[in-house]
C-alpha positions as CSV (number, residue, x, y, z in Angstrom):
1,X,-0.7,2.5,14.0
2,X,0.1,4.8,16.6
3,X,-1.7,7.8,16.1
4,X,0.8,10.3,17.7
5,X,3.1,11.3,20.6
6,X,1.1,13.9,22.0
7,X,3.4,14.1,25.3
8,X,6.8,14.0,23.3
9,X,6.6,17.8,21.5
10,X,8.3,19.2,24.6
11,X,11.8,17.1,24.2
12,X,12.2,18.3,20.4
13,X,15.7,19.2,19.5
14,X,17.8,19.5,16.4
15,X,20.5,17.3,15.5
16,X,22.9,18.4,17.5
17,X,20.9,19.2,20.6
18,X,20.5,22.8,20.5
19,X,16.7,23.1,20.8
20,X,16.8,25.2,17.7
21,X,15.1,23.0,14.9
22,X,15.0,24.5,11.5
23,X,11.7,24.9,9.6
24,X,10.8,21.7,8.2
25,X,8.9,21.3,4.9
26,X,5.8,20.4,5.7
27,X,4.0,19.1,2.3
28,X,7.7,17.3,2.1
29,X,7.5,15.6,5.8
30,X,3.8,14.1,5.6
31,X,4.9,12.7,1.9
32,X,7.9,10.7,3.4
33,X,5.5,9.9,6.6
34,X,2.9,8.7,4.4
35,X,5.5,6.2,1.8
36,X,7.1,4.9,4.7
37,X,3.7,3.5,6.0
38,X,2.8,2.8,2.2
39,X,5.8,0.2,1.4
40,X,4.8,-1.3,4.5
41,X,1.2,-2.1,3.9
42,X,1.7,-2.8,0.5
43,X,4.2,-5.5,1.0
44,X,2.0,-7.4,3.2
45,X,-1.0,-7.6,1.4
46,X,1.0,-7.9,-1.9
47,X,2.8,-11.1,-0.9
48,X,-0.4,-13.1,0.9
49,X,-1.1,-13.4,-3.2
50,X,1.9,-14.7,-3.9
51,X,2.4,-16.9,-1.6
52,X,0.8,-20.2,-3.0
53,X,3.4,-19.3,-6.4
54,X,6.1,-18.9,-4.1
55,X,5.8,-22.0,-2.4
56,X,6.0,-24.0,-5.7
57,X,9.0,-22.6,-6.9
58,X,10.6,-23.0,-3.6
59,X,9.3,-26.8,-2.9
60,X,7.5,-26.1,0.2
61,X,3.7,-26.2,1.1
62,X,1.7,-22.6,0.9
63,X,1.6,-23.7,4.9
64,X,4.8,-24.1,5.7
65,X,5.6,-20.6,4.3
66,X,2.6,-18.9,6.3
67,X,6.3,-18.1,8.3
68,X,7.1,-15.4,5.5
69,X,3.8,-13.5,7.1
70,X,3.5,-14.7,10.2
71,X,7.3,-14.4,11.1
72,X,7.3,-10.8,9.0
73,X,4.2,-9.7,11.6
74,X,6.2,-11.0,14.8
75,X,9.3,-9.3,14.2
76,X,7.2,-5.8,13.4
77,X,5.2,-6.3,16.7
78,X,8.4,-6.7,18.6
79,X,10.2,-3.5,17.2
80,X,7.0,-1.3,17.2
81,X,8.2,0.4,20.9
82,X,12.1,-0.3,20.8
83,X,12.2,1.4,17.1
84,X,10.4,4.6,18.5
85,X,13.0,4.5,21.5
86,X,16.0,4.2,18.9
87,X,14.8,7.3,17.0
88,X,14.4,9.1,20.5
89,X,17.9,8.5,21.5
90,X,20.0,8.5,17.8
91,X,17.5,11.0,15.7
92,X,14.4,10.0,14.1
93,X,15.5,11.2,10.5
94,X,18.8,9.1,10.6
95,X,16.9,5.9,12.2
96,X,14.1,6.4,9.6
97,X,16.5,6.0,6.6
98,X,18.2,2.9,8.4
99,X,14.7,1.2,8.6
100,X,14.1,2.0,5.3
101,X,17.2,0.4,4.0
102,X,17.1,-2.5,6.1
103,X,13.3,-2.7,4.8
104,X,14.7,-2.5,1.2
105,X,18.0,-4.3,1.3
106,X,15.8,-7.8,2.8
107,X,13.7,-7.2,-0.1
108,X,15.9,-7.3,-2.4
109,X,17.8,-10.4,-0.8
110,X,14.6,-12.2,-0.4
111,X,13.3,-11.3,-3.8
112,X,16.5,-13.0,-5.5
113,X,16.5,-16.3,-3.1
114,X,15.8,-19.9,-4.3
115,X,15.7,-21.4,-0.1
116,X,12.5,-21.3,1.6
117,X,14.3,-21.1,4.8
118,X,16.8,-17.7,3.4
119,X,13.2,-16.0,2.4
120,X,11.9,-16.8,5.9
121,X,14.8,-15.3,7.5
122,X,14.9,-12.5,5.4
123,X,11.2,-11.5,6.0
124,X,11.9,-11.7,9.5
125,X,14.6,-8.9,9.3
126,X,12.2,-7.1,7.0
127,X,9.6,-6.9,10.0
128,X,12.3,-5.7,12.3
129,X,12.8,-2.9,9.4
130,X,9.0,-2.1,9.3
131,X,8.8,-1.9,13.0
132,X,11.1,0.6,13.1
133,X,9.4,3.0,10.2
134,X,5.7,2.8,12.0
135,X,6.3,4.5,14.9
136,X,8.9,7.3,13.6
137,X,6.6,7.8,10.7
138,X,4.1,9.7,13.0
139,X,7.0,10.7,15.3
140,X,8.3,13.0,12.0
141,X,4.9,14.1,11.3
142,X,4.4,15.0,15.4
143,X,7.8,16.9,15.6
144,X,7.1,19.2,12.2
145,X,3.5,19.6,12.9
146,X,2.0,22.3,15.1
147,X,-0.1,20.5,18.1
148,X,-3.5,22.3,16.8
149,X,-2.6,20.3,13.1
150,X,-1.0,17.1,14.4
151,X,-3.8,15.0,14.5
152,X,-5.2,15.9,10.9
153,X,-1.7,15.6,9.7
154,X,-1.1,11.4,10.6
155,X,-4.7,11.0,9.4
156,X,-3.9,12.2,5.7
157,X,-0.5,10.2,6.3
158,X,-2.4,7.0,7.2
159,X,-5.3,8.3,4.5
160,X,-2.3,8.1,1.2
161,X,-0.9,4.5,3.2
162,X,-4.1,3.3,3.1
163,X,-4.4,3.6,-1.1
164,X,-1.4,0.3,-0.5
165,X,-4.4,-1.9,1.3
166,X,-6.4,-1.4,-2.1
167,X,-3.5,-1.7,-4.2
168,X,-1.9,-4.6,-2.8
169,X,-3.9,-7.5,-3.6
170,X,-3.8,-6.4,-7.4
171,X,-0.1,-5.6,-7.3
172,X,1.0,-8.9,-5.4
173,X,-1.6,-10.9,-7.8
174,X,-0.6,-8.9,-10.9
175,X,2.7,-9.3,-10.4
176,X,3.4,-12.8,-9.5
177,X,1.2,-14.1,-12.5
178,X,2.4,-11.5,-15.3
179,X,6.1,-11.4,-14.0
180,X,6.9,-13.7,-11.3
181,X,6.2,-13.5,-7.2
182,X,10.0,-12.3,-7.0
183,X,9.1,-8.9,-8.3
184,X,6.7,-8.7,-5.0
185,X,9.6,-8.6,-3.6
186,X,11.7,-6.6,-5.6
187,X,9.0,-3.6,-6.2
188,X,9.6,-2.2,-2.8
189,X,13.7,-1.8,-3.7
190,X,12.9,1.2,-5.9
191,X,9.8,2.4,-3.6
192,X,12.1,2.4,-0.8
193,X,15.2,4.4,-2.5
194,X,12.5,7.1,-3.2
195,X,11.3,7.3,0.3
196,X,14.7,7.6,1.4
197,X,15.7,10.5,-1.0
198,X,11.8,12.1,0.2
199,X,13.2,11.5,4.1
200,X,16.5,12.8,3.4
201,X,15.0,16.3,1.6
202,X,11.7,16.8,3.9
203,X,12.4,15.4,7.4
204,X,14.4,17.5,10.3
205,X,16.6,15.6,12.7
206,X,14.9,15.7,16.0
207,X,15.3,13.6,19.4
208,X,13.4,13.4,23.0
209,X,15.6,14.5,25.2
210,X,13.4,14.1,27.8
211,X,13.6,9.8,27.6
212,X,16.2,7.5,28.8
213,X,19.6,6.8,26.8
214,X,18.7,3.2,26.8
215,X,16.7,0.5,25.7
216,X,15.9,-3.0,27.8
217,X,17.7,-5.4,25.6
218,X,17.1,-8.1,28.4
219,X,13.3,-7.3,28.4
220,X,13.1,-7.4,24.8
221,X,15.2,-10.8,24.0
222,X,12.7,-12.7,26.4
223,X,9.8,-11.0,25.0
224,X,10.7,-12.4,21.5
225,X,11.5,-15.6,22.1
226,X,8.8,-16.2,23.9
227,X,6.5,-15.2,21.5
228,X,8.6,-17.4,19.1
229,X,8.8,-20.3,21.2
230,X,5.3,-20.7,21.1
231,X,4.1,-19.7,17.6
232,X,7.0,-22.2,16.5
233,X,5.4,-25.0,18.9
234,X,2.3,-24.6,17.2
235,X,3.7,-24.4,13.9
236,X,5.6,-27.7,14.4
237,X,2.7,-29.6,16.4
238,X,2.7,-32.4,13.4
239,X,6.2,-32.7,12.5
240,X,7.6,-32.8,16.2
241,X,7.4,-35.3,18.8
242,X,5.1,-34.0,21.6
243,X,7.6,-34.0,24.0
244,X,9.8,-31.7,21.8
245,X,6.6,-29.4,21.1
246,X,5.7,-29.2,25.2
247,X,9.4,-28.7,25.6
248,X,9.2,-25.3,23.5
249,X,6.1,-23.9,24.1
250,X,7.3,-24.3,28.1
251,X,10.1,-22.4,27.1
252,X,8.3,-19.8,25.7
253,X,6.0,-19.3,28.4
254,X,9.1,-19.3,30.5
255,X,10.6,-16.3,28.6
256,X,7.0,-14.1,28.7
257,X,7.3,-14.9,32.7
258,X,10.7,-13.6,33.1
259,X,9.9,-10.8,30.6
260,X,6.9,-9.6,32.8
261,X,9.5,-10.1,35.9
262,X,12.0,-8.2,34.0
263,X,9.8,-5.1,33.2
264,X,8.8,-5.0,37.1
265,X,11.9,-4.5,38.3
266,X,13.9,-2.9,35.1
267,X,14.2,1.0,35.6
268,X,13.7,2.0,32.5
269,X,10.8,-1.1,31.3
270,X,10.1,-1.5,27.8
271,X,6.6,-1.7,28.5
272,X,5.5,0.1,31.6
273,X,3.0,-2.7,32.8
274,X,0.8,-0.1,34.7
275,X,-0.6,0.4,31.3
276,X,-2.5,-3.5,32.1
277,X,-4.1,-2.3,35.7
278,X,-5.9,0.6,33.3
279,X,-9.3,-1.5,32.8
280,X,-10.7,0.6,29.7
281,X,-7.2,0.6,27.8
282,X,-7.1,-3.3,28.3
283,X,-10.6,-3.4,27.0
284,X,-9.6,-1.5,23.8
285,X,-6.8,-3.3,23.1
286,X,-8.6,-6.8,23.9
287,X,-11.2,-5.7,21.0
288,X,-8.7,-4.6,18.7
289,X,-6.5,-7.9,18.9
290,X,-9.8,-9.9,18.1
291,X,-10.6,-7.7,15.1
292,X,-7.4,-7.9,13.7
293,X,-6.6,-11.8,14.2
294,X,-9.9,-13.0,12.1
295,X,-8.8,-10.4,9.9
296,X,-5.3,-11.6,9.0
297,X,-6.4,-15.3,9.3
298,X,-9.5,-14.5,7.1
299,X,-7.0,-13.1,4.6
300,X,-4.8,-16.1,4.5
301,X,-7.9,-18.3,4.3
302,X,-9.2,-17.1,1.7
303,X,-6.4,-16.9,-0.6
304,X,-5.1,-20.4,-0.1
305,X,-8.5,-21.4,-0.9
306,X,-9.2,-18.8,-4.0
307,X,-6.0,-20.2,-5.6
308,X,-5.7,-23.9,-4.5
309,X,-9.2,-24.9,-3.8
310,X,-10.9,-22.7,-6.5
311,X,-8.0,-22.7,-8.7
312,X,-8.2,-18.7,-9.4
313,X,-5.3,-17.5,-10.8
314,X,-3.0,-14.8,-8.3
315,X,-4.0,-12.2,-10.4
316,X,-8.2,-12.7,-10.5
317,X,-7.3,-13.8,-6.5
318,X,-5.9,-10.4,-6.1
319,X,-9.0,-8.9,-8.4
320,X,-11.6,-10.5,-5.7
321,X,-9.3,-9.3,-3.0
322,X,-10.1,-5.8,-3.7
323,X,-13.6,-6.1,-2.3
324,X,-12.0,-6.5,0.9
325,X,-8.9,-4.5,1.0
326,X,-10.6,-1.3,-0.6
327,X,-13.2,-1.3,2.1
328,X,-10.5,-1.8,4.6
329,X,-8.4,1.4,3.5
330,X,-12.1,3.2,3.8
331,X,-12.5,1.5,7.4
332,X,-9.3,3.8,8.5
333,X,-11.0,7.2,7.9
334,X,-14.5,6.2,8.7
335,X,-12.7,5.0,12.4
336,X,-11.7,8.7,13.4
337,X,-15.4,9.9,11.6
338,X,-17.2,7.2,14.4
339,X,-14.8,7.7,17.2
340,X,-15.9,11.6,17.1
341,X,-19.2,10.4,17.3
342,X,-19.6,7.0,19.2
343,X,-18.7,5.3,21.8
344,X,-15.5,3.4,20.8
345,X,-15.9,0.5,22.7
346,X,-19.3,-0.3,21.1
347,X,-18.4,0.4,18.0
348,X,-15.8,-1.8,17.8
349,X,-18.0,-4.8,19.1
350,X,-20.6,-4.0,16.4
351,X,-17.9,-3.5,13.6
352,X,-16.7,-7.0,14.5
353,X,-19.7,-8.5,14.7
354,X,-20.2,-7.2,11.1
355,X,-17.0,-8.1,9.6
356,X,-18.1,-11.9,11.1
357,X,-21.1,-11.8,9.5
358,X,-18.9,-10.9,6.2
359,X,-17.0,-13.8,7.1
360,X,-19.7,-16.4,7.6
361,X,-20.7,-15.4,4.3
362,X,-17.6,-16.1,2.3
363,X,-17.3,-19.4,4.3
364,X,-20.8,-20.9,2.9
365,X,-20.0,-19.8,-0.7
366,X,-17.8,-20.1,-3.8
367,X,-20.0,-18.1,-5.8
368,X,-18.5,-14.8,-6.6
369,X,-22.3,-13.0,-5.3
370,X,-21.4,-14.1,-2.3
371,X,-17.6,-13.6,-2.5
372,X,-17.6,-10.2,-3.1
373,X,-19.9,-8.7,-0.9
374,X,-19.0,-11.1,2.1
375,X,-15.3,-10.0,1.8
376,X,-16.3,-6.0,1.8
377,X,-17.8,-6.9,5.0
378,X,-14.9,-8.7,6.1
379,X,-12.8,-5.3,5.3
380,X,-14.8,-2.8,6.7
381,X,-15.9,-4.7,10.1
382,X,-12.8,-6.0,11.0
383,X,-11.1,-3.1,9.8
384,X,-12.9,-0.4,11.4
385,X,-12.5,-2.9,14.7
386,X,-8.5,-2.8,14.5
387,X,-7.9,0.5,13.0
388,X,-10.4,2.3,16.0
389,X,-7.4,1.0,18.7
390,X,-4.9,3.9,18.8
391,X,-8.1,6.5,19.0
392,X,-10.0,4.2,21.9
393,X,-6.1,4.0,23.6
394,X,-5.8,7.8,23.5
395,X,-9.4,8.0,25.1
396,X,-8.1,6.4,28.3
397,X,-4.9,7.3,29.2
398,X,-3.5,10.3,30.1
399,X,-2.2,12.5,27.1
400,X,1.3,12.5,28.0
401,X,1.3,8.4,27.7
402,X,-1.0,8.3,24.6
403,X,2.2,7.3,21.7
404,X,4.0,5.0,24.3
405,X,-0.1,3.1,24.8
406,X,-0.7,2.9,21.4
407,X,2.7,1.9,20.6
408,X,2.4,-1.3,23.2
409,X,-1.7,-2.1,22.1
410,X,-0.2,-2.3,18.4
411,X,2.3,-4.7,19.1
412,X,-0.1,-6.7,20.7
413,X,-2.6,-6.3,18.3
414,X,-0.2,-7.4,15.2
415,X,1.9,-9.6,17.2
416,X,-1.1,-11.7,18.4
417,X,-2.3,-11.7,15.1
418,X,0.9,-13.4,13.7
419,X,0.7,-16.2,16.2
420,X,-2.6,-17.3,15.0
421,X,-2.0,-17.1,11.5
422,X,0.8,-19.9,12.3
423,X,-1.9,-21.5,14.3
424,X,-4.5,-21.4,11.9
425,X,-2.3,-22.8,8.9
426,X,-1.4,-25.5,11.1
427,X,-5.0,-26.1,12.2
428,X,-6.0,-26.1,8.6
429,X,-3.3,-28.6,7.4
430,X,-4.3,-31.2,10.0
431,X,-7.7,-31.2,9.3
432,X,-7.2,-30.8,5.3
433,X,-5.8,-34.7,5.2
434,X,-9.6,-35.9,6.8
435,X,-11.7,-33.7,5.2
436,X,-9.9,-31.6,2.6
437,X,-8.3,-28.7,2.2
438,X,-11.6,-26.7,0.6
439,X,-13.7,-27.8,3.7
440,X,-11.3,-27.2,6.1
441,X,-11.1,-23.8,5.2
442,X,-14.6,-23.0,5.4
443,X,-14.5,-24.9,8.9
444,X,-11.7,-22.6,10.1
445,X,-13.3,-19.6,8.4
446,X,-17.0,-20.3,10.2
447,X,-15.2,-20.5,13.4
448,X,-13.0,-17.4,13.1
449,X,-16.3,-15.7,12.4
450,X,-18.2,-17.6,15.5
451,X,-15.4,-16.8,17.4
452,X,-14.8,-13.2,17.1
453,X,-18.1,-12.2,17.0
454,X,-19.1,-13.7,20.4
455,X,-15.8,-12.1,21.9
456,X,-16.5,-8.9,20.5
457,X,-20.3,-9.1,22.2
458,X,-18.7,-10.1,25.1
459,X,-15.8,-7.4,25.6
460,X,-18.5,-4.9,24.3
461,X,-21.1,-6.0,27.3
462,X,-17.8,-5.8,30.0
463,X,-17.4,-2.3,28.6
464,X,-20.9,-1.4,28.6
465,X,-20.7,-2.1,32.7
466,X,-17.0,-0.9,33.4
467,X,-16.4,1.4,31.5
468,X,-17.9,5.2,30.8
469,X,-19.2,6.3,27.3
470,X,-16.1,7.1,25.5
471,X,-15.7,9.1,22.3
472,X,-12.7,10.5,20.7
473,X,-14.0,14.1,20.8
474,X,-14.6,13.5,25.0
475,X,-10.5,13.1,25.2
């Protein structure tokens, strides 16, 4: 996530706009920071576990409810920049708590739901919460920190998130077998109410007065249903007639055209599109959205296969799972450690290639010696190749635009990511009724790996010839 608004310090105000904030409690501020990105993490990896359990009890396929991650991801991609514009304009403390009670309150409704389709909508209103708390997570931290500690400061904050990617897998897996998959759910209702008590005591009230008083609603309704349009006509390939599914995926190519002819011409954009004639930052963000796609479609591989092909229970599932999640949470810090040292570009392209070769690994075995340590390569390549995308963004652009880049390359990298988890569940189900649902898998697996490993080499040679060395420290 974005890994601060170093151009934004200028525009702080208090609540009412005086330019005189009051001394905010530091220890306090990077605690709330650091739960609001916790519930967040920790709800997604918690409920991939659950999701086989789940889809029992509500009479659907594990498939067919890919939507309560996939449709969770698209919703936070699409209110990563518009939620760090609401907190600009309304105060990032009071927007915070709503995000956190939106976050909680869809928990809570989803959690006590018996319709597939109620859970599904739910999680997609839970997304729209999360995307809200990324960005004005760091914004808080940014605002109470001096400049010379920012940067330190949203690395501890994503350090203590980043104990939820380790924790997850056991919670969601512990959980749904001990107690049921509701309580998944239901968890983050007290988590929440104590971030919000932590936000309310330790946060100031503080707004940008230096950006617009609006957001492009017109810009941002195309942008999302376009991008649902056609994660939906893959979804529904199978069921639909093929006219029906050409008919919507047109459509949603339709809205991203009038979205990118909306942004040209809007005056205050949603997403500057300058930001795509910067070479290097389209690089970056190129690398990260490979990273991150064979990571989430790895993850949703696998546990569909540890607990329907292998017949693992969710809570062993979620045991195995720590191989990969705990070496993911490392892959955060070890990404600022490399991007002081290397260049970013190449780094990424070898930490992909290594999380592939992690993935090829867990695709040719079901033995847990090959498990394990092919899914702690999974974590760390693919993790260090997602998580290195807000320092490489920061490299190359100017350091007034480096919150609102990072900002637009993470809802590209997450909401790319959510479209090919719908793709790859489809892909999967089609081929499971010729060849079965193990192999089919480990097909879709070995391909993901193939896949992002020769994009990664290839991005990483493009860089090599366009683009100068480029290391955090250089910025």
């Amino acid at each position: 996530m974005p890994h601060g608004d170093r151009g934004r310090d200028h525009g702080r105000t208090d609540a009412s706009g005086t330019g005189a904030p009051g001394r905010p409690r530091l220890g306090l501020t990077l605690t709330a920071a650091a739960m609001c990105i916790f519930v967040v993490q920790l709800d997604f990896l918690a409920l991939n576990l659950a999701l086989p359990r789940m889809a029992s009890e509500l009479g659907t396929s594990t498939t067919d409810l890919q939507w309560v991650i996939s449709g969770y991801m698209l919703a936070l991609a699409a209110f990563l920049i518009p939620g760090g514009r609401l907190g600009d304009i309304f105060g990032r403390r009071r927007v915070l708590i709503i995000g956190l009670a939106v976050f909680g309150l869809c928990s809570l409704g989803a959690g006590l739901s018996s319709s597939a389709s109620v859970v599904v909508v739910l999680r997609i209103l839970q997304g729209i919460g999360a995307g809200i708390l990324f960005p004005l997570a760091v914004a808080v931290v940014t605002d109470a920190y001096p400049r010379e500690r920012t940067m330190r400061a949203i690395g501890n904050a994503y350090g203590i998130g980043a104990l939820a990617l380790a924790l997850g897998p056991l919670v969601g897996g512990g959980l749904t077998e001990l107690i049921g998959w509701r309580w998944v759910l239901l968890i983050n209702v007290p988590t929440v109410l104590v971030a919000i008590l932590v936000v309310r005591a330790g946060v100031r009230e503080s707004r940008d007065t230096t950006v617009p008083r609006t957001i492009d609603l017109p810009g941002l309704a195309t942008v999302v249903l376009g991008i649902a349009g056609l994660t939906l006509a893959v979804d529904r390939a199978e069921a639909w007639p093929a006219g029906a599914t050409v008919a919507v995926a047109a459509a949603g190519l339709l809205m991203l055209g009038l979205f990118v002819f909306r942004e040209r011409r809007a005056r205050w954009p949603l997403v500057a599109l300058d930001l795509f004639r910067n070479t290097p930052y389209v690089i970056v963000t190129l690398m990260a959205t490979v990273a991150n796609i064979a990571f989430v479609v790895a993850m949703y591989g696998v546990t569909v296969y540890l607990q329907e092909v292998e017949g693992h229970s969710p809570l062993v599932s979620g045991v195995i799972f720590l191989a990969s999640s705990v070496t993911a949470g490392f892959a955060g810090p070890v990404s600022g450690w490399l991007g002081e040292r290397f260049d970013i570009p190449r780094t990424i392209a070898a930490a992909t290639v290594l999380g592939a070769v992690g993935l090829v690994l867990v695709s040719l075995t079901d033995a847990l010696g090959g498990y394990l340590p092919g899914l702690a390569l999974v974590g760390l390549g693919y993790g260090i190749g997602w998580a290195m995308a807000s320092i490489g963004t920061q490299t190359v652009v100017p350091a007034e635009r480096a919150g609102q880049a990072s900002g637009v390359t993470l809802a590209i990298v997450i909401g790319v990511a959510g479209m090919f988890v719908a793709a790859g569940a489809t892909l999967i189900e089609v081929r499971a009724e010729d060849v079965g649902l193990g192999t089919s898998i480990e097909d879709a697996l070995r391909w993901m790996a193939i896949g992002s490993a020769v994009a990664a080499a290839a991005l990483g040679a493009l860089a090599a010839r366009l683009m100068p060395r480029t290391t955090a420290g250089a910025s």
